[in-house]
C-alpha positions in Angstrom: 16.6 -75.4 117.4 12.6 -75.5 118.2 10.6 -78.0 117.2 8.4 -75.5 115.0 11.7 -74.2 112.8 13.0 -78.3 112.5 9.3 -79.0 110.8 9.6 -75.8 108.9 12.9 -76.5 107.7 11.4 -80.7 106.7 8.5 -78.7 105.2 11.3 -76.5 102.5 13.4 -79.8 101.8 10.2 -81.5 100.5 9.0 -78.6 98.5 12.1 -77.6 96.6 11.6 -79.3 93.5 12.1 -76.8 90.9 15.4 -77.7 90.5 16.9 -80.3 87.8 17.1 -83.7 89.3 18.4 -86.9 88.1 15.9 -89.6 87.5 16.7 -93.0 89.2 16.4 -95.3 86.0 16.9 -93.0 82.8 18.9 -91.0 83.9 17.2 -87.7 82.5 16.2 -84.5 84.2 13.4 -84.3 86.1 10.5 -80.8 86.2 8.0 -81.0 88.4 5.9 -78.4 88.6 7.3 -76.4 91.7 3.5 -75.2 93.2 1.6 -78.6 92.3 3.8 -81.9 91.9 6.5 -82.8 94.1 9.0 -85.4 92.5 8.9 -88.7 94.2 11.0 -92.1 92.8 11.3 -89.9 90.0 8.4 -88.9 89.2 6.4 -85.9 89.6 2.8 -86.5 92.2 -0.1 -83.8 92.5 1.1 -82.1 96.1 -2.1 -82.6 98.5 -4.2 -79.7 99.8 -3.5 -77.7 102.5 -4.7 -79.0 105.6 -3.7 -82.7 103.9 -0.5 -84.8 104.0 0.6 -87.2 102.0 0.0 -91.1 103.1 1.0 -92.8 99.9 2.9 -91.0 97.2 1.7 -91.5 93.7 2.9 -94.1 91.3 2.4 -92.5 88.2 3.0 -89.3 86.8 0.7 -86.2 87.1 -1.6 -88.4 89.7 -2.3 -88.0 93.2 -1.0 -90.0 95.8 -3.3 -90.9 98.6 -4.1 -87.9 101.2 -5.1 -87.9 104.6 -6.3 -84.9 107.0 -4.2 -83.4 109.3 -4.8 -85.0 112.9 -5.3 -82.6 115.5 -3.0 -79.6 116.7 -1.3 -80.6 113.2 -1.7 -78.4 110.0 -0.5 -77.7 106.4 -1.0 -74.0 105.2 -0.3 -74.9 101.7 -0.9 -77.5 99.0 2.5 -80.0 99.8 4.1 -83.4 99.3 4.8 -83.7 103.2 5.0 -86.9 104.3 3.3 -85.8 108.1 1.5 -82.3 109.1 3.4 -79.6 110.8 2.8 -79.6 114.6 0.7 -76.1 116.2 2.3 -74.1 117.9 1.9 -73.7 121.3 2.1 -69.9 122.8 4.4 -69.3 125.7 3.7 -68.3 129.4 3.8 -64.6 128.4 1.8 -64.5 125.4 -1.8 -65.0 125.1 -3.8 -66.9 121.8 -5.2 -64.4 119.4 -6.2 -67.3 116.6 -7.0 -70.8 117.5 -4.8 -73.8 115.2 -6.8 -75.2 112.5 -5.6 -78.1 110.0 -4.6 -75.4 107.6 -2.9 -72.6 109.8 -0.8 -72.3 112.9 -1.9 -71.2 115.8 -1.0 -67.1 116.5 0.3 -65.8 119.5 0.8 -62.2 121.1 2.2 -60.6 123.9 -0.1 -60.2 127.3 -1.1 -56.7 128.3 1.6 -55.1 129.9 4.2 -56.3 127.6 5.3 -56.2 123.7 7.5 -57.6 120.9 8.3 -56.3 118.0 7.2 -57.8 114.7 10.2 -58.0 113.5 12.3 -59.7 116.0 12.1 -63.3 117.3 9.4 -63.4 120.3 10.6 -65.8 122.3 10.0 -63.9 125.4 7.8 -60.8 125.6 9.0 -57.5 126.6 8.1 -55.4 129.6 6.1 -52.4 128.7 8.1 -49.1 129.8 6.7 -46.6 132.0 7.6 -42.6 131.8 9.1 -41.2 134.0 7.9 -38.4 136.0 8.9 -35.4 134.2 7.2 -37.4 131.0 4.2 -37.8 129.6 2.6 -40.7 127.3 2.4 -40.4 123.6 1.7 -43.6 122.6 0.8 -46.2 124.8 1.8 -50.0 124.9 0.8 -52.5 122.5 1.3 -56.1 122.0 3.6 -55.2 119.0 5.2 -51.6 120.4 6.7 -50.2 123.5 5.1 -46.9 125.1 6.0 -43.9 123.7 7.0 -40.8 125.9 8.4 -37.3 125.7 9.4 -34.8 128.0 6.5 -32.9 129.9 6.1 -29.3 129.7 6.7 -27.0 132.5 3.6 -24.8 133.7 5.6 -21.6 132.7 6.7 -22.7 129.2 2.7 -23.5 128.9 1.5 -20.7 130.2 4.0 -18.9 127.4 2.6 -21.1 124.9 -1.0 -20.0 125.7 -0.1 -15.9 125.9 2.0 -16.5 122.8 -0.8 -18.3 120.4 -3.5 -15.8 122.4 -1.3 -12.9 120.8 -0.8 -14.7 117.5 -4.9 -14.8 117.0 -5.5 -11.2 118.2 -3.1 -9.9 115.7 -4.5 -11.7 113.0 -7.8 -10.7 113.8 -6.6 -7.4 113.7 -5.1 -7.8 110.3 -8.3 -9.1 108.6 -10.4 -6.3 110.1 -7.9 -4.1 109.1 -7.7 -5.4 105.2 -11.8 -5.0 105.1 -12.1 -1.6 106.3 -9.4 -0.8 103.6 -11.6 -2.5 101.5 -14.8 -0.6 102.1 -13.3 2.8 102.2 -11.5 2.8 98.7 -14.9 0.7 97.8 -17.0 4.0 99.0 -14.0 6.5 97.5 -14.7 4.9 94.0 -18.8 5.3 94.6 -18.2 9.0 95.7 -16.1 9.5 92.8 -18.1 8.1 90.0 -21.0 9.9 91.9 -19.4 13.5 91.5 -18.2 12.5 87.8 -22.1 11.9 87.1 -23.3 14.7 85.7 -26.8 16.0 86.9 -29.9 15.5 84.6 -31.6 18.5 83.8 -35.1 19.1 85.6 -38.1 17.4 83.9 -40.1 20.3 82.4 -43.7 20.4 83.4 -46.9 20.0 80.7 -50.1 22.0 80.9 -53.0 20.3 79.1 -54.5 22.3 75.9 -58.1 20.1 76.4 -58.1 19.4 80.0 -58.8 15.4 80.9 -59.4 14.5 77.0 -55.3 15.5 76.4 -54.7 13.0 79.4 -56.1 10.4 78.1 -55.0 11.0 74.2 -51.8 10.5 76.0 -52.5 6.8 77.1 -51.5 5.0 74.2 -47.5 6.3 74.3 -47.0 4.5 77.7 -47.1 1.2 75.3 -43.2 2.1 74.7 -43.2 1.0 78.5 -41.1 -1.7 79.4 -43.3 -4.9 79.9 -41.1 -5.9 82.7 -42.0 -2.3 84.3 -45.8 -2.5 84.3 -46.5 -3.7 87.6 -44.3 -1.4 89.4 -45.4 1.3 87.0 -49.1 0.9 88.2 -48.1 0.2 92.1 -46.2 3.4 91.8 -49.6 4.6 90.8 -51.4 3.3 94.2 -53.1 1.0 91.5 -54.2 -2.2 94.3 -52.1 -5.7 93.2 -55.9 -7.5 93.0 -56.6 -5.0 90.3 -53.8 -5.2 88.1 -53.3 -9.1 88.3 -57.1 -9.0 87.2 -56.0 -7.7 83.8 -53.2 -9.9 83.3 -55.2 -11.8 80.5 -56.2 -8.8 78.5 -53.2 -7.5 75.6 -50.3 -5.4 75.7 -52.1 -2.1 74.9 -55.7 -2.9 76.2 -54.3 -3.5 79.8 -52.2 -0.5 80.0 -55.4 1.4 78.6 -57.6 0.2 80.9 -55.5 0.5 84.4 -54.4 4.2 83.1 -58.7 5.0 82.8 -58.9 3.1 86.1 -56.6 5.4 87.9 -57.6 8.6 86.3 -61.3 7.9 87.1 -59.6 7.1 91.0 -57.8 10.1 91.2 -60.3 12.8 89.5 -59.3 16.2 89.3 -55.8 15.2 90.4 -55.1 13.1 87.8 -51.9 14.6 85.1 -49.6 13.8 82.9 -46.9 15.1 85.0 -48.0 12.7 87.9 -47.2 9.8 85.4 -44.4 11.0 83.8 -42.6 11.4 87.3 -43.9 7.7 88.1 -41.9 6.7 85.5 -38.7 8.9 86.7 -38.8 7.4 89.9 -38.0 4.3 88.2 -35.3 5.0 86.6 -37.1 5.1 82.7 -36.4 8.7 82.0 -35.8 7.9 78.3 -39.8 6.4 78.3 -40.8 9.6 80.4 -39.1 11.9 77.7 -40.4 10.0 74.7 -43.9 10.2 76.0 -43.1 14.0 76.7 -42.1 14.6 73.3 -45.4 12.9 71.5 -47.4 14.9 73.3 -46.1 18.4 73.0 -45.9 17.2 69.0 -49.4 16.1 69.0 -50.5 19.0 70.2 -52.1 17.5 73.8 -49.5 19.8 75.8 -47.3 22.5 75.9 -44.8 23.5 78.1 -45.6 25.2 81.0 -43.4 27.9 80.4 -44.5 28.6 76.6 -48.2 28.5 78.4 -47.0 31.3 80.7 -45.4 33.6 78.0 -48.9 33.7 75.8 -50.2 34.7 78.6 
């Protein structure tokens, strides 16, 4: 038996004391307290510290004894009621020291490179590593705790089959996924063709002849206030009406703004300037309700008729 497991097993006798034990003079059980005391002539002595043993047991209950420091390459690793420190261990030929003894832990050992034991077995002497063989390759190389790990090498062929195979495998599903989004986009454009021939086509936008010339025009100005507020500056772009302009009457109201950049562009386009022109502005955005509501106050005002009423009084 080593020297390290004969100290270790010293070390258990003297701290088993949970146990009921007969006192020397009355005669009745003895508990000390199994990670503090240790019993001692009967009584029960506060165990030292760790990297302590004890000189002098106690000589009354619950006391301490006196305690001494571990001398060197000696230690304790746990409060105890040892009568001498546990002796370092010292690491054999083939193993090199990976923690240094102190008075309150051994001293730790592993395997050299190039060799192993593992962590579970009794290193008294360190293991070779293994090497693979030829037709192996490494998956895991040698530790101080593990042996290498190997597994049989591929051939070039099988690689190369490996490589062709998984080259296949992407192309396909490549394939697949271009395949799935040009389904995609043609049932996508089917349903927009579809709900395009279902739509049924507006009726042409009649065309208004002014009964007083520019003074009808601008009688008209005040029905463009059913505009949409969120459609006033693309109304007036649509109307070659300059940004600088129309951000220049952004303080004025609702109606006054619309009233002035409606004079602004007649007086800019002259002679050119109609109703028509403005109600197709707003038809080219998509507010045909606004255009036809606009178209209807005027012919009921009595600013414009229909072009084709004009043509049959004539």
């Amino acid at each position: 038996m080593s020297t390290k497991v004969l100290w270790a097993s010293l070390a258990v006798l003297q701290l088993v004391v949970a146990y009921p034990q007969r006192g020397v003079k009355t005669g009745r059980s003895i508990f000390c307290k199994k990670d503090t005391e240790y019993l001692h002539n009967g009584i029960c002595c506060v165990k030292c510290e760790a990297g302590q043993y004890v000189q002098t047991p106690c000589t009354e209950t619950g006391k301490t004894g006196t305690c001494e420091e571990c001398n060197d390459r000696t230690f304790t690793e746990h409060a105890n009621g040892l009568k001498q420190c546990i002796k370092c261990t010292q690491c054999p030929p083939d193993q090199e020291i990976v923690r240094e003894c102190s008075h309150t832990q051994d001293t730790l050992c592993q395997c050299k490179p190039g060799r192993y034991c593992h962590p579970d077995e009794a290193c008294e002497i360190c293991k070779k590593c293994s090497r693979c063989n030829h037709d192996e390759e490494v998956v895991k190389n040698c530790t101080s705790t593990s042996n290498t790990e190997c597994k049989k090498r591929q051939d070039k062929s099988s690689q190369e089959a490996d490589t062709t195979l998984t080259a296949v495998i992407v192309i396909l599903v490549v394939l697949i996924v271009l395949g799935i989004i040009i389904v995609i986009l043609w049932k996508k454009k089917c349903r927009t063709e579809n709900s395009n021939s279902l739509k049924p086509e507006e009726e042409p936008f009649p065309t208004l002849i002014p009964k007083n010339g520019v003074e009808s025009l601008t009688a008209c100005f005040e029905f463009f206030e059913e505009l949409n507020v969120d459609f006033h500056n693309r109304f007036f772009r649509k109307l070659s009406i300059e940004d600088n302009k129309i951000r220049s009457k952004d303080h004025l109201s609702h109606e006054d703004r619309i009233h002035f950049l409606l004079s602004y562009w007649v007086e800019k386009e002259g002679k050119e300037a109609s109703l028509n022109h403005l109600l197709r502005a707003l038809l080219d955005l998509n507010q045909r309700r606004t255009a036809e509501t606009v178209m209807e106050k005027a012919v009921q005002k009595g600013y414009y008729e229909f072009e084709s009423l004009s043509l049959g009084d004539d």
